[in-house]
LOVEX-606084 format. One line per 2 residues: number of its first residue (from 1); their letters; for each residue x, y, z of N, C-alpha, C. Coordinates in pm, whole numbers, plus 50000, padded with zeros to 5 digits. Each point is the difference from the previous one (the first is absolute). Layout:
residues N
NUM> a> X,Y,Z,X,Y,Z,X,Y,Z ~ ...
***
This chain:
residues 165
1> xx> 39351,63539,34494,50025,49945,49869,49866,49969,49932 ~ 49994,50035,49894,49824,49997,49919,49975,49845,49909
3> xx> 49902,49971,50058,49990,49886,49955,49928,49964,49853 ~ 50075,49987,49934,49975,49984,49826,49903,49842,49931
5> xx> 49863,50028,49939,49967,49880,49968,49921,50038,49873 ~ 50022,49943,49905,50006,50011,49846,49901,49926,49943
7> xx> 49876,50072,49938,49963,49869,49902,49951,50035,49889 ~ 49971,49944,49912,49968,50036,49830,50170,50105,49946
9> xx> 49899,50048,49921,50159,50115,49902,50028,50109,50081 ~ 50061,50025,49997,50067,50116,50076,50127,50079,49969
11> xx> 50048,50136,49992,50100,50070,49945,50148,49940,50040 ~ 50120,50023,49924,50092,49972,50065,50048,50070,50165
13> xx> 49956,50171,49958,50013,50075,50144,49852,50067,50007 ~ 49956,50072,50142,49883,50031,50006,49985,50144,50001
15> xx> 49879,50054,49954,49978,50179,50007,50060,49976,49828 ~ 49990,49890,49879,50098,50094,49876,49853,49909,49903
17> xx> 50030,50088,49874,49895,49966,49914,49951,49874,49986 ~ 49961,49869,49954,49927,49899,50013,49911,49967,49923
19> xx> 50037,49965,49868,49939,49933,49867,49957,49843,49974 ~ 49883,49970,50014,49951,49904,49940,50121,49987,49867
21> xx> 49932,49853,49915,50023,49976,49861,49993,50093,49850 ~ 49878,50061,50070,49915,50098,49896,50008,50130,50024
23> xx> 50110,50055,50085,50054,50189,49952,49849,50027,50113 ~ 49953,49902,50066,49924,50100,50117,50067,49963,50071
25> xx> 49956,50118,50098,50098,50022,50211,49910,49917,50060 ~ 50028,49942,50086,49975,49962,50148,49944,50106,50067
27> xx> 49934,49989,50061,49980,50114,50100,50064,49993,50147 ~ 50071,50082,50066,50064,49946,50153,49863,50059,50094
29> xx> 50022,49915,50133,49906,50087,50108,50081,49917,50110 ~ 50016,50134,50090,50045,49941,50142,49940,49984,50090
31> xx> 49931,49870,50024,49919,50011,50136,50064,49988,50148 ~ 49929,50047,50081,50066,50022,50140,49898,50085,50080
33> xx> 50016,49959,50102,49879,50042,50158,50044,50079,50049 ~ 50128,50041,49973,50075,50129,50104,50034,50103,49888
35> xx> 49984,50049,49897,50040,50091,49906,50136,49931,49919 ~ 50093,50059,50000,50108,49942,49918,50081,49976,50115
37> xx> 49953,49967,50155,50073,49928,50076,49962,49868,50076 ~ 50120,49875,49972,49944,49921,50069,50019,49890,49879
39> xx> 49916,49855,50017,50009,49880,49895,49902,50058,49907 ~ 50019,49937,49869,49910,50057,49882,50033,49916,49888
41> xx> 49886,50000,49903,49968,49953,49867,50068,50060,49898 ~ 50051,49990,49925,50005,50029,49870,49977,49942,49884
43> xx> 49900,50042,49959,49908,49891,49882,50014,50124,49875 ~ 49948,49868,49926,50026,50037,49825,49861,49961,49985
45> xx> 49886,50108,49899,49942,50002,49975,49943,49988,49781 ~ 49948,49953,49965,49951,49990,49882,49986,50091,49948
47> xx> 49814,50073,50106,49987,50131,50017,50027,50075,50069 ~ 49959,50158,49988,50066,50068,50084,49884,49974,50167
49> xx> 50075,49974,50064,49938,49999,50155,49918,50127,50088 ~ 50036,50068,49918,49915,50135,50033,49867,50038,49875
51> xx> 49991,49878,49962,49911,50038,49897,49857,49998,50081 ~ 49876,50079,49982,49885,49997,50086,49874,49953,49925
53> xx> 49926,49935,49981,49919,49978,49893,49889,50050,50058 ~ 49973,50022,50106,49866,50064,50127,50031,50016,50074
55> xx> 49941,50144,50078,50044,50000,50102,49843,50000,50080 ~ 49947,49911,50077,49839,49995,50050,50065,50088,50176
57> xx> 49836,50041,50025,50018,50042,50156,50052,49944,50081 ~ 50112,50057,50106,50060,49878,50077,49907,49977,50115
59> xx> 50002,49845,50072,49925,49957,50043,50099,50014,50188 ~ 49912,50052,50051,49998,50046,50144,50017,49854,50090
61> xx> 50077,49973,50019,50021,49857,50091,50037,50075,50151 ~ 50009,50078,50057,50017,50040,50149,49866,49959,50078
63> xx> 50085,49894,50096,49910,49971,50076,49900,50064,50063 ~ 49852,49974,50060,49928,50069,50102,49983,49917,50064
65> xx> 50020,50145,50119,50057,49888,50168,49825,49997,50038 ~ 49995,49918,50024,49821,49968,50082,49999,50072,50137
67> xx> 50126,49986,50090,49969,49960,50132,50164,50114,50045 ~ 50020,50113,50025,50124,50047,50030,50021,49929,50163
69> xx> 50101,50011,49989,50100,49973,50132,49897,49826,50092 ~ 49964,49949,49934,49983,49877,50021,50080,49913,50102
71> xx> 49947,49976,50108,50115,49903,50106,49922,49893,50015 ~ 49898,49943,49973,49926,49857,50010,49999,49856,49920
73> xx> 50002,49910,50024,50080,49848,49966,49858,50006,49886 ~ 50076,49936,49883,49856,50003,49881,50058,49826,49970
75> xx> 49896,50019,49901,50039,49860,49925,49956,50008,49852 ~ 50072,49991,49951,50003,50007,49859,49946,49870,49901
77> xx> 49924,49968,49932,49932,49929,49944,50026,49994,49848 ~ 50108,50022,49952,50079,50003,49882,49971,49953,49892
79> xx> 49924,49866,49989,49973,49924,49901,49859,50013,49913 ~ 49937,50090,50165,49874,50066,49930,49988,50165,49910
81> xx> 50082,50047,49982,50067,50100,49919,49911,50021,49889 ~ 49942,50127,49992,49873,50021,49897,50055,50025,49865
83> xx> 49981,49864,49950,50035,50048,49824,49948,50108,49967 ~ 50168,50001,49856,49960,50130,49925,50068,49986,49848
85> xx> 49955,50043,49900,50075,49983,49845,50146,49992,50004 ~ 50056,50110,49997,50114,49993,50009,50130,49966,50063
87> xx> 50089,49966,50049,50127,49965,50065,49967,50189,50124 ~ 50031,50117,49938,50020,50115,50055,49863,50042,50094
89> xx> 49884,49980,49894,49838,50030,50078,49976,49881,50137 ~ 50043,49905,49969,49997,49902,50091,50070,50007,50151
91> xx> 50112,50076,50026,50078,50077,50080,49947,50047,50136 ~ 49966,49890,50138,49943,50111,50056,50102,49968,50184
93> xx> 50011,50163,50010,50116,49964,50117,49964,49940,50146 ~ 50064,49994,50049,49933,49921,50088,50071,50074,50178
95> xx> 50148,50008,49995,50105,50039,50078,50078,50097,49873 ~ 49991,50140,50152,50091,50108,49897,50082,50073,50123
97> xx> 50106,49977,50020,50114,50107,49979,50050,50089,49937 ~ 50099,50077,50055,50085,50089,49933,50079,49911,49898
99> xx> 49997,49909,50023,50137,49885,49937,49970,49936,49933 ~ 49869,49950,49997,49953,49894,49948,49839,50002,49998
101> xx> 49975,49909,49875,49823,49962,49983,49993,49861,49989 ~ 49944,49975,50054,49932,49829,49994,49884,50009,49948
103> xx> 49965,49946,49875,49905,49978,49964,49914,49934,49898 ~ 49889,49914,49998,49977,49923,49948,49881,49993,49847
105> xx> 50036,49940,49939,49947,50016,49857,49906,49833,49984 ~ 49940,49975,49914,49927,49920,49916,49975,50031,49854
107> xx> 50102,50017,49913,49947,50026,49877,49958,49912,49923 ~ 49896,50011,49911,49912,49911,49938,50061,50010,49859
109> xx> 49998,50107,49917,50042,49971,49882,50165,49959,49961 ~ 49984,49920,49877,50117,49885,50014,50127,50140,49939
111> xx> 49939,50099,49913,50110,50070,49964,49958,50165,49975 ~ 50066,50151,50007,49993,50124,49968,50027,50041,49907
113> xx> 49960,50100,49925,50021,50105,49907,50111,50104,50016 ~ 50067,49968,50102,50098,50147,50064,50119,49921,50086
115> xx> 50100,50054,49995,50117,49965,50087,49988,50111,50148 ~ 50075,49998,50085,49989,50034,50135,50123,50041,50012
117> xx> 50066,50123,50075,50095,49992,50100,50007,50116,50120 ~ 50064,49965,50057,49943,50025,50145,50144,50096,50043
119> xx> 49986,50131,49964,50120,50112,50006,50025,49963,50163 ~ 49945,49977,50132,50017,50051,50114,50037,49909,50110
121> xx> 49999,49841,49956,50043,49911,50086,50037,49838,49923 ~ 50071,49946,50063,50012,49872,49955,49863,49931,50023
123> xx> 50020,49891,49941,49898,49866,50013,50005,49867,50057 ~ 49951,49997,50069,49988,49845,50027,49900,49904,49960
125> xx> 49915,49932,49927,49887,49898,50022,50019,49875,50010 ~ 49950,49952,50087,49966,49833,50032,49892,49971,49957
127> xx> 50008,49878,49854,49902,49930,49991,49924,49903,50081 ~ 49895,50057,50036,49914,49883,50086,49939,49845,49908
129> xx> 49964,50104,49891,49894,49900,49913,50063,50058,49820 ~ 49973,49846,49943,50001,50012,49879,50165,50065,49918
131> xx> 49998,49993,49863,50118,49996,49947,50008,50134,49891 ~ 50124,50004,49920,49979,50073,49919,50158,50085,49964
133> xx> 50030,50072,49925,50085,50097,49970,50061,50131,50028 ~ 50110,50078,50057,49987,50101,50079,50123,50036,49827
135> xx> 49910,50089,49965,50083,50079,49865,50064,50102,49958 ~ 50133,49990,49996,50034,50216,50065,50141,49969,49832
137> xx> 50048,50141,49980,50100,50052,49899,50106,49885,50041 ~ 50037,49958,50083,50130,49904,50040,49945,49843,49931
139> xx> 49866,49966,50008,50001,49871,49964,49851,49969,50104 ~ 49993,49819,49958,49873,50012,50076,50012,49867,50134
141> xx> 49934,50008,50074,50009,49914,50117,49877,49901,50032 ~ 50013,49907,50003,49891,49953,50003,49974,49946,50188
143> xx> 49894,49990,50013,49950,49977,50182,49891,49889,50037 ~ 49970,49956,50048,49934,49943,50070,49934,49963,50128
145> xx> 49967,49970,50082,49955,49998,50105,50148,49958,50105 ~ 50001,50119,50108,50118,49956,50090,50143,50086,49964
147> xx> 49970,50129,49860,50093,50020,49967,50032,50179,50078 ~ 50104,50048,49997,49980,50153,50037,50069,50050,49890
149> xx> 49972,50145,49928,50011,50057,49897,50034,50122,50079 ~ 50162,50010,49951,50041,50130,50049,49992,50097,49881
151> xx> 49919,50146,50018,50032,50101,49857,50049,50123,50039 ~ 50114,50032,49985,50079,50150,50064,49897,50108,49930
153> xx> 50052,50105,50059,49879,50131,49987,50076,49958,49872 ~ 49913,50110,49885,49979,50009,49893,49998,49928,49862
155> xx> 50015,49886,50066,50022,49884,49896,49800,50042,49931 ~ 49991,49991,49860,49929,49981,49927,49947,49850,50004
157> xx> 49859,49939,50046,49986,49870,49964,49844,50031,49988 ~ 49976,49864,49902,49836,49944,50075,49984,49845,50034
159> xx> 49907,49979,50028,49977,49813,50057,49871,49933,49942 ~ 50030,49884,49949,49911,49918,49929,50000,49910,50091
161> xx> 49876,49932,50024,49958,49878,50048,49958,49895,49908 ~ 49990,49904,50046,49976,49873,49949,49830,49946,49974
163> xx> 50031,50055,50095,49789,50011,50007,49956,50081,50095 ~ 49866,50027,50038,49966,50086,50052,49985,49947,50172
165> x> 50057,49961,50064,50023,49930,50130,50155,50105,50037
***
């Protein structure tokens, strides 16, 4: 049974035209992690959601493994994490699987020029330090220290901080 949760304006039924006050459409977009199977979004847009205003080089986030097939006890020193400008440049892995990346960031600047999304895996981050905004098409979230920020593949976001900590 699909679980229905409503907010702002919305059509009487869904998939049918969708007029503002002023003789403009809504725009629809269905979001969802599995194609058109599975739980999903259906949002109403202002503009159109496929609109592109730039498209810049995409930025290569695949980990490099230091050390293949690694079997020795490490210790990880986490807090010393070499700053970097951005939320994405700041990114550096630490533990990589097939399944999963662990890895740790320090970003310095409080906010980006560009939104992010990540076609190939979900998200997890735990704030260690400092506060700030996690901002995507659905709405915005705000975080703080102690919080975890889940972002399904393809969600569109970027992240503002509070300060540069």
């Amino acid at each position: 049974m699909p679980i229905y949760h409503s907010l702002g304006k919305i059509p009487h039924k869904r998939h049918t035209v969708f007029k503002n006050g002023k003789d403009r459409y809504y725009y629809e977009q269905l979001f969802g992690t599995i194609g058109f199977d599975g739980m999903s979004t259906l949002s109403y847009h202002v503009h159109r959601p496929t609109m592109v205003k730039e498209l810049r080089k995409p930025k290569d986030v695949t980990p490099k493994i230091a050390i293949e097939k690694n079997m020795r006890s490490l210790r990880l020193h986490g807090f010393k994490a070499t700053p970097a400008k951005d939320h994405l440049a700041a990114r550096k892995p630490i533990l990589v699987n097939s399944d999963c990346a662990i890895v740790l960031a320090a970003p310095q600047a409080k906010s980006v020029d560009y939104f992010y999304k990540n076609a190939d895996c979900d998200e997890m981050i735990f704030v260690h330090k400092g506060s700030g905004t996690l901002r995507t098409f659905l709405g915005n979230i705000d975080f703080k220290y102690g919080d975890y920020l889940m972002i399904p593949r393809g969600m569109i976001y970027t992240m503002e901080f509070k300060d540069a900590d």
